[in-house]
ZADO-1210 file (C-alpha; in nm, 4 decimals, padded with zeros to 6 digits):
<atoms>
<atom x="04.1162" y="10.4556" z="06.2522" code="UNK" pos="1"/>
<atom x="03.7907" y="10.6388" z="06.2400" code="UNK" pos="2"/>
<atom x="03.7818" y="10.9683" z="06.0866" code="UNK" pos="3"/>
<atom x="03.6409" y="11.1066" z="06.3342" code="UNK" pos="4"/>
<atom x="03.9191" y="11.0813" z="06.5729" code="UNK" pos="5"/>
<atom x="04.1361" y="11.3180" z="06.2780" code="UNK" pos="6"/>
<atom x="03.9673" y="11.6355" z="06.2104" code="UNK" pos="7"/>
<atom x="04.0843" y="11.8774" z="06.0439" code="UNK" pos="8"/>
<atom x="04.1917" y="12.1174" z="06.3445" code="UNK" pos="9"/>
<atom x="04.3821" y="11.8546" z="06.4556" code="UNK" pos="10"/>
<atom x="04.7751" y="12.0117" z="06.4691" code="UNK" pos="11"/>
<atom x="04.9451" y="11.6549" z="06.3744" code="UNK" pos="12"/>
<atom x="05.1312" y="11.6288" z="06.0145" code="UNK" pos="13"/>
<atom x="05.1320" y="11.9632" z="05.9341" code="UNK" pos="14"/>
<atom x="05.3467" y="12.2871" z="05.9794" code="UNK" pos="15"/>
<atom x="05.1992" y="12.4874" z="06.2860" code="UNK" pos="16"/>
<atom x="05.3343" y="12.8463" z="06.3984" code="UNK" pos="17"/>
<atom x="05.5193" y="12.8102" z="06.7264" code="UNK" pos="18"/>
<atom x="05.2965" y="12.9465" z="07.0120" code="UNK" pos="19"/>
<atom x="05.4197" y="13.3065" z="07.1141" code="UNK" pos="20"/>
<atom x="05.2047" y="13.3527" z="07.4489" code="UNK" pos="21"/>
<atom x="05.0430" y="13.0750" z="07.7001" code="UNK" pos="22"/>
<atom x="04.7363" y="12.9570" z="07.4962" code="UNK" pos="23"/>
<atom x="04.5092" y="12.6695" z="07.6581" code="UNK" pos="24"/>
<atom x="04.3281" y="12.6534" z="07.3232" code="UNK" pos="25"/>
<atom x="04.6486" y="12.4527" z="07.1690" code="UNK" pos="26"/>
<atom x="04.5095" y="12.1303" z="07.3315" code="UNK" pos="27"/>
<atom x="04.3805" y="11.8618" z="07.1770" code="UNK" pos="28"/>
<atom x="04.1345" y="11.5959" z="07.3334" code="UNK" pos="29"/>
<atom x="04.1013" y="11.2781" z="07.1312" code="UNK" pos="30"/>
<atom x="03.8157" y="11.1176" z="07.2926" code="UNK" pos="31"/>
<atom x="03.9380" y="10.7367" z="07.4239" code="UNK" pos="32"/>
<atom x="03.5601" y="10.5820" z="07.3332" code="UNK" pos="33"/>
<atom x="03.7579" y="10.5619" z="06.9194" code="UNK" pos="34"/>
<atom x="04.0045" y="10.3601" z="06.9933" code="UNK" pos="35"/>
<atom x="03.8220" y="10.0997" z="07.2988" code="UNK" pos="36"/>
<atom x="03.5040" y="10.0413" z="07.0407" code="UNK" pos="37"/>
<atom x="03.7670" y="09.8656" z="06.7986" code="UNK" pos="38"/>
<atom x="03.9009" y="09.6515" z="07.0708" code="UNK" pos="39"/>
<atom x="03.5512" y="09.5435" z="07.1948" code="UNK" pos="40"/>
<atom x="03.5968" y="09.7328" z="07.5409" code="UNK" pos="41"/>
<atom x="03.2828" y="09.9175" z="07.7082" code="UNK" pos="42"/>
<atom x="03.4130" y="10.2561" z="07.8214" code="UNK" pos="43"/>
<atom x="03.1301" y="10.1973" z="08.1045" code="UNK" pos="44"/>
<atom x="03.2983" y="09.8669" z="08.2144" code="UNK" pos="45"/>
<atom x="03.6243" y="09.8604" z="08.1903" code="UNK" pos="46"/>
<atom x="03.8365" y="09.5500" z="08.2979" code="UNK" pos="47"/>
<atom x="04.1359" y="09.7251" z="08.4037" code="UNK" pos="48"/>
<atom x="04.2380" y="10.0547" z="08.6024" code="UNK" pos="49"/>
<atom x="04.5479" y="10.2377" z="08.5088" code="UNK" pos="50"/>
<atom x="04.7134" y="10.6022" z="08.3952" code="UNK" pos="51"/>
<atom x="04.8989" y="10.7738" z="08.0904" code="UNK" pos="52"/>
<atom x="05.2152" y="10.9195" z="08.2744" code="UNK" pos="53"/>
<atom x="05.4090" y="11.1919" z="08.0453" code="UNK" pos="54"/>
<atom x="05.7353" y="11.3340" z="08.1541" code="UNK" pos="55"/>
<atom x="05.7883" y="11.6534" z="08.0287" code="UNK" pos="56"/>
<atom x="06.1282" y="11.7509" z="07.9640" code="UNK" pos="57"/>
<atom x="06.1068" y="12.0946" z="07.8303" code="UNK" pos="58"/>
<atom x="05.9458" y="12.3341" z="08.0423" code="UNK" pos="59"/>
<atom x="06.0051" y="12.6847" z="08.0750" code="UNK" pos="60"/>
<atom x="05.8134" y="13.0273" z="08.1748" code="UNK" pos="61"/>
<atom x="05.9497" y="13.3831" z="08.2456" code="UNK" pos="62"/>
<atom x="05.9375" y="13.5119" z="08.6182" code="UNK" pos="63"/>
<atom x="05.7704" y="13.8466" z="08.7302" code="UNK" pos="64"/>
<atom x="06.0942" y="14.0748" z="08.6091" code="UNK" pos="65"/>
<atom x="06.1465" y="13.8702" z="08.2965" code="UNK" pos="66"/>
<atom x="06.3954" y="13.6037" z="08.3790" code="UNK" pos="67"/>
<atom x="06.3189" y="13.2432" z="08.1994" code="UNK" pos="68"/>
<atom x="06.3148" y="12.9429" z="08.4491" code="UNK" pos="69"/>
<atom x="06.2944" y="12.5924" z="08.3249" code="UNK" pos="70"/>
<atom x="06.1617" y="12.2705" z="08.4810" code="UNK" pos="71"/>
<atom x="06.0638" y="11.9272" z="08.4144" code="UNK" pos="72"/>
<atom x="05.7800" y="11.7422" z="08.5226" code="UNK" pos="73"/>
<atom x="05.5171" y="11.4675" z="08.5357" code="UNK" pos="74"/>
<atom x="05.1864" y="11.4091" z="08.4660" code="UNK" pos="75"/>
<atom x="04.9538" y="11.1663" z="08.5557" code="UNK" pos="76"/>
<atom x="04.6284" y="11.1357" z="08.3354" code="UNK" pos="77"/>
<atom x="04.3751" y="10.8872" z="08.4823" code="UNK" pos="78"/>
<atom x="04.2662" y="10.6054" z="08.2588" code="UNK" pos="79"/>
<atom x="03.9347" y="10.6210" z="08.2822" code="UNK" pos="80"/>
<atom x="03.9147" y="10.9633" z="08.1723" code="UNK" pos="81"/>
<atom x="03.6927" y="11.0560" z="07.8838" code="UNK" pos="82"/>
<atom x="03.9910" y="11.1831" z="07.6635" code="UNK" pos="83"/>
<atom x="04.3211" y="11.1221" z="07.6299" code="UNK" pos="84"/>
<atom x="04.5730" y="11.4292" z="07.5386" code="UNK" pos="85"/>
<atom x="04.6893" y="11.4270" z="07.1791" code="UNK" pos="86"/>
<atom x="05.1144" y="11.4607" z="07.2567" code="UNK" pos="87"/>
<atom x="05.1979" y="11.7475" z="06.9693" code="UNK" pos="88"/>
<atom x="04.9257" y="11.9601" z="07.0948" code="UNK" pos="89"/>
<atom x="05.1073" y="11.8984" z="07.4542" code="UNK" pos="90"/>
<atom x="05.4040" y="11.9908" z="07.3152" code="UNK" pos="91"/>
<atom x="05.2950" y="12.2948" z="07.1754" code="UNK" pos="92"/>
<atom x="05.0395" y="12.3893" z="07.4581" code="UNK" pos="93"/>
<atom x="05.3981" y="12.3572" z="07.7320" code="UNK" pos="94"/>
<atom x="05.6010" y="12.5871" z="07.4784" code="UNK" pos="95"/>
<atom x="05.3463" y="12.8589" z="07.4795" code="UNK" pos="96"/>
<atom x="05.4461" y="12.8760" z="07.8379" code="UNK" pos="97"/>
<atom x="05.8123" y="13.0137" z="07.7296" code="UNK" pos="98"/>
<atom x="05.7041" y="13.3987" z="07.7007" code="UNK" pos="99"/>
<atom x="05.4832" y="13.3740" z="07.9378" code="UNK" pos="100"/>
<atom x="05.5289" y="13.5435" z="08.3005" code="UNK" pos="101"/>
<atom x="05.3789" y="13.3446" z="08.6001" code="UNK" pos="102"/>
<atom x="05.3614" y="13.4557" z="08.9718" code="UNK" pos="103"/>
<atom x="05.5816" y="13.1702" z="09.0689" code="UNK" pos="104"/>
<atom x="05.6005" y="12.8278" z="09.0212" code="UNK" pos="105"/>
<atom x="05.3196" y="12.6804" z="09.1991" code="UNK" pos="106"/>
<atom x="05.1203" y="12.9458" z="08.9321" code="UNK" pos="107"/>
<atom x="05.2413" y="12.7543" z="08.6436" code="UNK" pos="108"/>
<atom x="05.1857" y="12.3595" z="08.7969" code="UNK" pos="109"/>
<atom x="04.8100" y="12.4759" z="08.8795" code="UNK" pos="110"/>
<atom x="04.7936" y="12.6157" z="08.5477" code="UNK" pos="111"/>
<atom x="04.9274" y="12.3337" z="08.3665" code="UNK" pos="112"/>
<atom x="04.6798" y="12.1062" z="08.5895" code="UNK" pos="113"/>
<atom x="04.3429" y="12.2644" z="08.5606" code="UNK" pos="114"/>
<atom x="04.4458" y="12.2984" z="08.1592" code="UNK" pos="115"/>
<atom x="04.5179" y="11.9017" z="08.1408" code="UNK" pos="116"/>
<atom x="04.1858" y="11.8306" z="08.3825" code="UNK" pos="117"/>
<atom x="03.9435" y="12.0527" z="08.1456" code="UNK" pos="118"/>
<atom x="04.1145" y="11.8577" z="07.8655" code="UNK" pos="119"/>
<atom x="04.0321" y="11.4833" z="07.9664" code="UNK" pos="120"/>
<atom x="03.7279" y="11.5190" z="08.2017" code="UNK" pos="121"/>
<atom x="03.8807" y="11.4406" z="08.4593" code="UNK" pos="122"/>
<atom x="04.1543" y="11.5170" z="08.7447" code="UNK" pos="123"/>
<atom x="04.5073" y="11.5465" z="08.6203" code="UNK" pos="124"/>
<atom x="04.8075" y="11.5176" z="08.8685" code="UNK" pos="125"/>
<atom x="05.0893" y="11.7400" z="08.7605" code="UNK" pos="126"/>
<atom x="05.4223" y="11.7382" z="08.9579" code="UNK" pos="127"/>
<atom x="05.7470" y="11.9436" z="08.8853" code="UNK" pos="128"/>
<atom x="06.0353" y="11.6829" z="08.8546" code="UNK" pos="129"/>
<atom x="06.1167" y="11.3287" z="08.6892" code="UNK" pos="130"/>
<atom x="06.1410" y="10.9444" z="08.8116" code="UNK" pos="131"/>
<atom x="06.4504" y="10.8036" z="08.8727" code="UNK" pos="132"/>
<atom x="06.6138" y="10.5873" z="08.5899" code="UNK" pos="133"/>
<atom x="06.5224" y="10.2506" z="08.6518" code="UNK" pos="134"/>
<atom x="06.8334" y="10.0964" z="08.8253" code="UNK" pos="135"/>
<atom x="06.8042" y="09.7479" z="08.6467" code="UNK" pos="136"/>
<atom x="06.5150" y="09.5438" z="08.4160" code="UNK" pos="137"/>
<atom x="06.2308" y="09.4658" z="08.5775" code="UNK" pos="138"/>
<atom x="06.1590" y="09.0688" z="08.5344" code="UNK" pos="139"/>
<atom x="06.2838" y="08.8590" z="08.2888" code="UNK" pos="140"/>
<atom x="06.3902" y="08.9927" z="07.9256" code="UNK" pos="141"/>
<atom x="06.2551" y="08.7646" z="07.6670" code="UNK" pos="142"/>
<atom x="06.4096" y="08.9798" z="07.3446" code="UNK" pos="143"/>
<atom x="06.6790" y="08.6751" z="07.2948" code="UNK" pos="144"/>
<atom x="06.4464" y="08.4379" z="07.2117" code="UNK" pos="145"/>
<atom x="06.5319" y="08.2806" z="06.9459" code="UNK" pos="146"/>
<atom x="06.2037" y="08.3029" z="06.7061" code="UNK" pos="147"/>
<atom x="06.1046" y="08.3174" z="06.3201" code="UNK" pos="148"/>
<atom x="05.8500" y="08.6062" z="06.2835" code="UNK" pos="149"/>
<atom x="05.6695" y="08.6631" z="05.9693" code="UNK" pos="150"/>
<atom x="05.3734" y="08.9035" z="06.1223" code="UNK" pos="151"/>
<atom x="05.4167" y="09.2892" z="06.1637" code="UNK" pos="152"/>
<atom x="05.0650" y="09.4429" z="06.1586" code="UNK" pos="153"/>
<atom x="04.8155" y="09.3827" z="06.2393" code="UNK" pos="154"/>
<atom x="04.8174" y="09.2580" z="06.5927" code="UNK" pos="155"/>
<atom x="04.7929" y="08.9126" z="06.5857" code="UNK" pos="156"/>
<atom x="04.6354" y="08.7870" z="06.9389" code="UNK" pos="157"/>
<atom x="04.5899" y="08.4590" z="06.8416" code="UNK" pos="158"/>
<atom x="04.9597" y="08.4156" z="06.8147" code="UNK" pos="159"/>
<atom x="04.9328" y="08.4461" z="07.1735" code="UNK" pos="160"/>
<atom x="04.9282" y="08.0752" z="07.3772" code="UNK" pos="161"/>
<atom x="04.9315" y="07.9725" z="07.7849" code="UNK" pos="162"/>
<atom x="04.9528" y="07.6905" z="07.9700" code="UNK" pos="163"/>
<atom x="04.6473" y="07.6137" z="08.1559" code="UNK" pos="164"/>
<atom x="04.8114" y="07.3662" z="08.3489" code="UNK" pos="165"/>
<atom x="05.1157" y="07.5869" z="08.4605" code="UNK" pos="166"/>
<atom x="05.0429" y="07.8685" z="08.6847" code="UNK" pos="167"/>
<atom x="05.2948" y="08.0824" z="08.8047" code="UNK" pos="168"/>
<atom x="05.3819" y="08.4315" z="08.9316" code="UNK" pos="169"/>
<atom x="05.6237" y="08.6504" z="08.6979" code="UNK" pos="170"/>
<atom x="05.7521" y="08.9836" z="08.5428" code="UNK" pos="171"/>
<atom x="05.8519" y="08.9342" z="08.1598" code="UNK" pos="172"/>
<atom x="05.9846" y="09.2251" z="07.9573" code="UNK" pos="173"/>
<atom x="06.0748" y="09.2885" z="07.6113" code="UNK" pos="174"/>
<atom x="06.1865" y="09.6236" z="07.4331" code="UNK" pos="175"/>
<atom x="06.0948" y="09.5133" z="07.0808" code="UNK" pos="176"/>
<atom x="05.7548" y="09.6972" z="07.0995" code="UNK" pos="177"/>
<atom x="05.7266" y="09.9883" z="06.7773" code="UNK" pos="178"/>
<atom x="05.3991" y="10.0575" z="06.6138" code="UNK" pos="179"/>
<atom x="05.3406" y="10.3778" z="06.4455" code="UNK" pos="180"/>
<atom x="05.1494" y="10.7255" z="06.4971" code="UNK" pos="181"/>
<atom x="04.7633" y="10.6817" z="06.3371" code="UNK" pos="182"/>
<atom x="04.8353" y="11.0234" z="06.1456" code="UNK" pos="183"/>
<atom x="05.1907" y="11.0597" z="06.0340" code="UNK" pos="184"/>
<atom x="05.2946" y="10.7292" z="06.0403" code="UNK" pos="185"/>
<atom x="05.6596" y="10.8242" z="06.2473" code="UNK" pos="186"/>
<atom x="05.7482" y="10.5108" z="06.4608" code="UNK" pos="187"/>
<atom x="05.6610" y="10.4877" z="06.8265" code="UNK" pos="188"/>
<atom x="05.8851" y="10.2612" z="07.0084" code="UNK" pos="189"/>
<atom x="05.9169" y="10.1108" z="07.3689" code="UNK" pos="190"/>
<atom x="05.9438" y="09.8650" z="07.6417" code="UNK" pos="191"/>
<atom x="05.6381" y="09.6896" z="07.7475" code="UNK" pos="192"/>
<atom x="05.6673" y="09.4840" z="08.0815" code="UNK" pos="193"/>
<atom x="05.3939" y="09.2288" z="08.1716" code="UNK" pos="194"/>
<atom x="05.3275" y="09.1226" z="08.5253" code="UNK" pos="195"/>
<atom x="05.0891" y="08.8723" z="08.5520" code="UNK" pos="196"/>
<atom x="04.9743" y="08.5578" z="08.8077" code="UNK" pos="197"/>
<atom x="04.7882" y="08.2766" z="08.6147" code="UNK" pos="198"/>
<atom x="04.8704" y="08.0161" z="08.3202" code="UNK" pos="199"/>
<atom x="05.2034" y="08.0480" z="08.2095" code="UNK" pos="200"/>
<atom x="05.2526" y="08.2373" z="07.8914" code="UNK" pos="201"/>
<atom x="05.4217" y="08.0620" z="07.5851" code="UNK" pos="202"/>
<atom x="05.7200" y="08.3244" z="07.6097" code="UNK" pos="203"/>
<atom x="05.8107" y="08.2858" z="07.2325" code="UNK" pos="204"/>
<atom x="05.4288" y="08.3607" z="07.1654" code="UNK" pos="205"/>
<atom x="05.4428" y="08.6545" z="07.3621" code="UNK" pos="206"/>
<atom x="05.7682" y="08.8104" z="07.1364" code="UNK" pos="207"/>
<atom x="05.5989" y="08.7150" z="06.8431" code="UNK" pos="208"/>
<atom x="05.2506" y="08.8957" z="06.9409" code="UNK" pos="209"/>
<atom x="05.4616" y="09.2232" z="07.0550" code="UNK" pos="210"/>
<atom x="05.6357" y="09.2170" z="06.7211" code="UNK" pos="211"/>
<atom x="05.2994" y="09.2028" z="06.5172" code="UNK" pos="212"/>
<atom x="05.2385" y="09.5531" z="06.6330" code="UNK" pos="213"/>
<atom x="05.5319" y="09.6767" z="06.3978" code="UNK" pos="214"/>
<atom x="05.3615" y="09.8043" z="06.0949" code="UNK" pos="215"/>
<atom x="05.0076" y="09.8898" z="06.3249" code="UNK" pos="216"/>
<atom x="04.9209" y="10.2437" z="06.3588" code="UNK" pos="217"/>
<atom x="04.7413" y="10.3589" z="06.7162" code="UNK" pos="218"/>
<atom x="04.8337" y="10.5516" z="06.9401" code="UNK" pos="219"/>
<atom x="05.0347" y="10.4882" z="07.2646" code="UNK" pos="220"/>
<atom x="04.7765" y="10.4356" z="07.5178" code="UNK" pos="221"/>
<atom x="04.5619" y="10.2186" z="07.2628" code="UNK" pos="222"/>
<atom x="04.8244" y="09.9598" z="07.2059" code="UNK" pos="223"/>
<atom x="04.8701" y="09.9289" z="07.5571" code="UNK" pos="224"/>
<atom x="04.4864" y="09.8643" z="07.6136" code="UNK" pos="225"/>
<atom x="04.4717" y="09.6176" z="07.3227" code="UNK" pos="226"/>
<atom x="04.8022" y="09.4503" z="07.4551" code="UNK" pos="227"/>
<atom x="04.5946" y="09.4131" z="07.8036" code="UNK" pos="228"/>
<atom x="04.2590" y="09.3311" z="07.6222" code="UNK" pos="229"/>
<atom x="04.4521" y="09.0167" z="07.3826" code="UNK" pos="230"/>
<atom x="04.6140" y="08.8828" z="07.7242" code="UNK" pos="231"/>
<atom x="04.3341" y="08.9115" z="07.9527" code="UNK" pos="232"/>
<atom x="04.1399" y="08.7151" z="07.6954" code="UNK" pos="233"/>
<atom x="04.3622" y="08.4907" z="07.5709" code="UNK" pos="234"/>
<atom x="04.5790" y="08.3667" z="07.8921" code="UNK" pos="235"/>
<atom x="04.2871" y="08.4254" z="08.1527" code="UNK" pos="236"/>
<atom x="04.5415" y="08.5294" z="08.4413" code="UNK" pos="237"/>
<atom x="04.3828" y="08.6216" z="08.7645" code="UNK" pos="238"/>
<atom x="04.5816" y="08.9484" z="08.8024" code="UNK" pos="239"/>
<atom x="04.7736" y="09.1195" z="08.5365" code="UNK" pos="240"/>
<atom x="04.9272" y="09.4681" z="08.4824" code="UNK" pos="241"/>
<atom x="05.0702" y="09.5927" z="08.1077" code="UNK" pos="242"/>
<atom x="05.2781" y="09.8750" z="08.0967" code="UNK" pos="243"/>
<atom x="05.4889" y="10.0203" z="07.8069" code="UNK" pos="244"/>
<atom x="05.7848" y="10.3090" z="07.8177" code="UNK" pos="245"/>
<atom x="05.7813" y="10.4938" z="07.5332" code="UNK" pos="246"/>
<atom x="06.0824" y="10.6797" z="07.3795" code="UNK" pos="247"/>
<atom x="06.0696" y="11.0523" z="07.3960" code="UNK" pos="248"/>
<atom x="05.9673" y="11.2631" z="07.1123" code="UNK" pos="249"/>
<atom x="05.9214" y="11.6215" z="07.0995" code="UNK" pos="250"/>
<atom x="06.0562" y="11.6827" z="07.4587" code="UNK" pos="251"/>
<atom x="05.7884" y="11.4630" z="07.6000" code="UNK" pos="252"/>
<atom x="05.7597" y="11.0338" z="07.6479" code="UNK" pos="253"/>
<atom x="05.4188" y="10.8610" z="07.7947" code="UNK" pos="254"/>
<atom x="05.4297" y="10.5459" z="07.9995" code="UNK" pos="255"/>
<atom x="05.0947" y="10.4119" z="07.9647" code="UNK" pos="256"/>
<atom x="04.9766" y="10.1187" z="08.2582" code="UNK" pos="257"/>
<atom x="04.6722" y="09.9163" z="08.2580" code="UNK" pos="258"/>
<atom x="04.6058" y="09.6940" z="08.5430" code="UNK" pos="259"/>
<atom x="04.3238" y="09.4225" z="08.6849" code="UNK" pos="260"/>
<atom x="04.1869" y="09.6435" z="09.0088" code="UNK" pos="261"/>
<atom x="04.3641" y="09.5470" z="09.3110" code="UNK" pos="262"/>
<atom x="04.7182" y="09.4868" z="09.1274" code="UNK" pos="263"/>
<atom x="04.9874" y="09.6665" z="09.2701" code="UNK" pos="264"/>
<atom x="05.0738" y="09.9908" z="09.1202" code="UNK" pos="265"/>
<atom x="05.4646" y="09.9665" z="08.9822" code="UNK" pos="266"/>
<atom x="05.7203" y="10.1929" z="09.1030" code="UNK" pos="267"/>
<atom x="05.7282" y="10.4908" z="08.8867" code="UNK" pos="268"/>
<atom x="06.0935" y="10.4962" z="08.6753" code="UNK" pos="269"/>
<atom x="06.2112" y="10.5549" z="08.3598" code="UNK" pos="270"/>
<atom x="06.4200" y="10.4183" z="08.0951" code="UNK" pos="271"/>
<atom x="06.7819" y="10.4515" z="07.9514" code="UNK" pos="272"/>
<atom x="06.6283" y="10.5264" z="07.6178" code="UNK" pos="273"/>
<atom x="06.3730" y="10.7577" z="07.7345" code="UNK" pos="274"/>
</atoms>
């Protein structure tokens, strides 16, 4: 990872005094230019559209006279933003919100969204409330696949293989996706689904690629740009769409998507594990 991306004022690693009034200061941009130079991408032309959704799960503010109220919500960070939010300076930007008196609750969601806009450079959505729990897997699950794996960092994309020959239509999902935080090396783990129209991928291939990101270190909305970047490459589909749901940490998951323009958005849910 390049240095550069770490400074030293980055709050990650270390012990940092829990925020005792609202303070916009606590966030952390982490410019997305780092991460898309080591996959080859041009931040100018990017192949693929797509958002970093976060569900926030610990919310809370005091009213005029004092009272606490609590929410969750969700926030949509566009993709082609300059910066991504770093998640513990999230965290700790939402709990200086909880001695903090706001107006009313529209106060604190427009608050919360011009903070996250200034942030990454660009328009943040920010709604109170979460999305359902998905009702059933999307696709096929390919995590009983019967495989010998032997590669756990770093991501392997030539493990990857299609079938020129074989095109097809289909939604394939596995929840053996973990890599690790660049900075404190704590595990990041989630379900990726893949949605894709072309050559049909070698499905054993495709566990064994996802697995090779076990010992990698990136962060969340990186691996999900290099997972789109290896299959666009490698399997040349004419539409594809990656998107992983990471487990919560901290009071706070991301569900990173990255999509050929034109492909259908998927129906914002969540996980049991999230």
């Amino acid at each position: 990872m390049d240095p550069a991306s770490n400074p030293p004022s980055l709050p990650l690693g270390r012990h940092v005094d829990y925020p005792r009034h609202y303070d916009a200061g606590l966030l952390f941009p982490i410019a997305r230019e780092t991460g898309r130079r080591a996959i080859g991408l041009d931040g100018d032309a990017l192949p693929f559209v797509g958002v970093d959704r976060w569900h926030a799960y610990e919310l809370g503010w005091l009213d005029p006279r004092g009272k606490p109220c609590m929410a969750t919500a969700t926030f949509e960070v566009p993709a082609d933003s300059p910066c991504l939010v770093e998640s513990k300076s999230l965290k700790l930007y939402l709990n200086s919100f909880n001695a903090t008196a706001f107006d009313d609750d529209a106060a604190v969601r427009d608050r919360i969204a011009l903070d996250l806009s200034a942030v990454a450079g660009a328009p943040v959505a920010v709604a109170f409330g979460l999305p359902p729990l998905a009702a059933g897997g999307e696709g096929e699950d390919i995590d009983a696949i019967e495989v010998e794996v032997d590669a756990y960092g770093p991501p392997d994309a030539g493990l990857l293989r299609a079938d020129a020959g074989h095109e097809v239509a289909e939604t394939l999902r596995s929840s053996l996706l973990k890599s690790n935080c660049p900075v404190t090396g704590q595990p990041d783990w989630a379900t990726v689904v893949v949605a894709y129209r072309g050559p049909r991928l070698d499905r054993a291939a495709l566990l064994r690629y996802l697995v090779s990101f076990r010992d990698h270190a990136e962060f969340h909305e990186q691996c999900v740009e290099r997972i789109f970047t290896d299959l666009l490459a490698r399997a040349r589909p004419a539409s594809l769409s990656v998107e992983a749901r990471y487990t919560r940490r901290g009071g706070l998951d991301i569900n990173p998507w990255r999509a050929t323009p034109g492909h259908e958005r998927p129906i914002a849910t969540r996980d049991t594990r999230q």
